[in-house]
Residue, then its C-alpha position, 0 to 999 in steps of 0.5 A: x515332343x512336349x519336353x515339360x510333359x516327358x520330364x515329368x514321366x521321367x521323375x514319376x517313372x524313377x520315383x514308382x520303379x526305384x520304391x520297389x527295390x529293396x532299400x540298400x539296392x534303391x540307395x545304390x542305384x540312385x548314387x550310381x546314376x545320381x538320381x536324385x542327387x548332385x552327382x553320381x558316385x562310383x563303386x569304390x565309394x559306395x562300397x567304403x560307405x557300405x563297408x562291402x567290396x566294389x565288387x559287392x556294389x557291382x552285384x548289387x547294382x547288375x541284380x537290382x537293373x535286372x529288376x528294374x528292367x522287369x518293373x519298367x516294362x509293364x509300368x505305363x509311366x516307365x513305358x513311355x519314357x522308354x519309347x520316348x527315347x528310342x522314338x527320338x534316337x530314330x529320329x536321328x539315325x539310330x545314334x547319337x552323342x551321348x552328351x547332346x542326348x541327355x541336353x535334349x530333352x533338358x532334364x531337371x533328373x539328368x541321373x533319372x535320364x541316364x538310368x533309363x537309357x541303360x534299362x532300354x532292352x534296345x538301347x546300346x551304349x558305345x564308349x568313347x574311344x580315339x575317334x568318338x565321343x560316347x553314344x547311344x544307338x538303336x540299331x547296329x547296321x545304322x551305327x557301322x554305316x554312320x561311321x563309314x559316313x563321318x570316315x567319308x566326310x573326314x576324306x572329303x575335308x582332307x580333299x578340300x584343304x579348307x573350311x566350308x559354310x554350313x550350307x556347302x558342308x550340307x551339300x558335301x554330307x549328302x554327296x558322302x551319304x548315298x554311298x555308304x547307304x545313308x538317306x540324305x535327310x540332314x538332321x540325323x547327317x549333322x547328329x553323326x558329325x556332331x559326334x566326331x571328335x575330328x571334324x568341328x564348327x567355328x565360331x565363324x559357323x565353318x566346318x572343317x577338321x579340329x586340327x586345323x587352325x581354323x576350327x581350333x585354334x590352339x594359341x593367339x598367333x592362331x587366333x590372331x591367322x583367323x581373324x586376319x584370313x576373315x578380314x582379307x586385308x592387312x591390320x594393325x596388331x591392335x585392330x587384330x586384337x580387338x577382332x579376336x575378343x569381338x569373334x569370342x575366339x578368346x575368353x579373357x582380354x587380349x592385349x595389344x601388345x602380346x598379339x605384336x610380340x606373337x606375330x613378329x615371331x611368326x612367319x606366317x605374318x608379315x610385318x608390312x606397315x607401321x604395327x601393320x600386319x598381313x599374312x605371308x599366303x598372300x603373296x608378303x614376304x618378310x624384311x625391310x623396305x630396302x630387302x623389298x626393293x632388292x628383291x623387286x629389282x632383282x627379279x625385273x631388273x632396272x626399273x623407273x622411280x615410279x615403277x619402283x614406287x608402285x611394285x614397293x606399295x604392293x607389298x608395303x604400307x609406308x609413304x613414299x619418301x620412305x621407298x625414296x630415302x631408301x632408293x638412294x642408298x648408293x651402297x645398294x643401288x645406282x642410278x642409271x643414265x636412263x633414269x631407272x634404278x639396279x642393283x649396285x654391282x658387289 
């Protein structure tokens, strides 16, 4: 499809259908589709304009896209805009969002899109509701399977706990579509998810379900889970907070110092080092490096120095003398006649 061409159509098509209209219904139709102009208006205010009731406006505006519908039909511009429009809503399965729709075909006369989409005879408008954004669909037997799909990839996410690259969640989309009577060509698969309003990309390219936190963040302690999940490995709050403005995850600059204040608060975040942070998944637990060592020699018993030292590193980043200096508390732990070290008996 050569876009420059069919914009032109476009513009042509609306100019020769609207100069046959009476004055007063051109003027109403092109404010309530904005064609040719900024913006559309509504019927409230066309009606203050014309002194007549919204009412009146909504007469006018069903007679005069009755009349367009006659003159578009027989007109060649008009015509192949109109098969221009179905053509490509086939080819992504009979539906698709209303929004990347109208971005497709990039139209210098977004109100003159939107006016011919409504005078196709075989063009369905679906408002949007909890579930969907707002679409356009060609056939009605296409449209319910479509649903059924994304209710079936909605599933298989919930299944799964967890988001996929693009090329799993290609795998999974087909898996879903043969049961629901879909082929699996991925194009028009994608133009069924790309209306969901529960399922989402990141800025990672992952896909998954728009309430987890992986998908939408919906703070900086969120932000700051993201990009620590994506390095695999603790890191100081400032590195946190320079990765989240690298990933784009947040569009004014993130301070250091209000990432440290977020994630102390967190439990999802441990504090294992000097500003260092780790995520509690990974097995960290929260408290100082004396709550660590209670904790280790309570559930394997008296253990060496060195033993001591070894499982402490495993859950902390700090140096050594600072395990050691802790160790010899003998408020909390003594020292056997082996050598090893236990909890001091309370």
């Amino acid at each position: 499809m050569n876009i420059q061409k069919f914009n032109t159509q476009l513009t042509e098509a609306a100019k020769y259908s609207l100069s046959q209209l009476p004055k007063r219904s051109r003027d109403i139709i092109e404010k309530r589709f904005g064609v040719f102009r900024k913006e559309a208006k509504t019927l409230e205010a066309i009606g203050q304009e014309y002194g007549i009731t919204r009412e009146r406006v909504r007469q006018i505006e069903e007679r005069a896209l009755k009349d367009l519908r006659q003159i578009s039909s027989s007109q060649p511009r008009s015509v192949a805009v109109l098969d221009t429009l179905k053509s490509h809503l086939v080819k992504f399965g009979h539906a698709r969002k209303e929004e990347t729709f109208m971005r497709d075909f990039h139209p210098a006369e977004k109100g003159a899109l939107s006016l011919f989409l409504t005078l196709h005879p075989e063009l369905t408008y679906i408002p949007e509701n909890d579930s969907f954004y707002s679409r356009w669909c060609a056939d009605e037997k296409q449209f319910k399977q479509s649903e059924k799909f994304v209710d079936g990839v909605i599933k298989n996410l919930e299944q799964a706990g967890q988001v996929m690259p693009e090329d799993s969640f290609a795998k999974v989309l087909k898996v879903v579509a043969a049961p629901v009577g879909l082929a699996g060509e991925i194009a028009p698969l994608m133009s069924y998810i790309d209306a969901s309003k529960n399922i989402s990309k990141n800025n990672f390219g992952e896909y998954g379900l728009v309430s987890w936190a992986e998908i939408k963040p919906r703070g900086l302690r969120d932000k700051a889970f993201i990009v620590l999940k994506k390095s695999g490995k603790p890191l100081h709050f400032r590195e946190v907070a320079k990765a989240i403005e690298v990933s784009k995850l947040n569009s004014r600059p993130v301070h250091p110092q209000t990432v440290h204040n977020e994630l102390i608060r967190d439990d999802r975040f441990v504090l294992v080092g000097r500003g260092l942070y780790a995520l509690s998944d990974w097995g960290y637990s929260a408290g100082t490096v004396r709550d660590i060592i209670k904790s280790i020699l309570h559930s394997e018993g008296p253990l060496a120095k060195a033993m001591v030292l070894q499982r402490v590193m495993e859950k902390r980043f700090v140096k050594e003398n600072t395990i050691l200096l802790n160790l010899q508390n003998k408020s909390f732990f003594r020292r056997l006649d082996d050598g090893r070290y236990h909890l001091k008996e309370v």
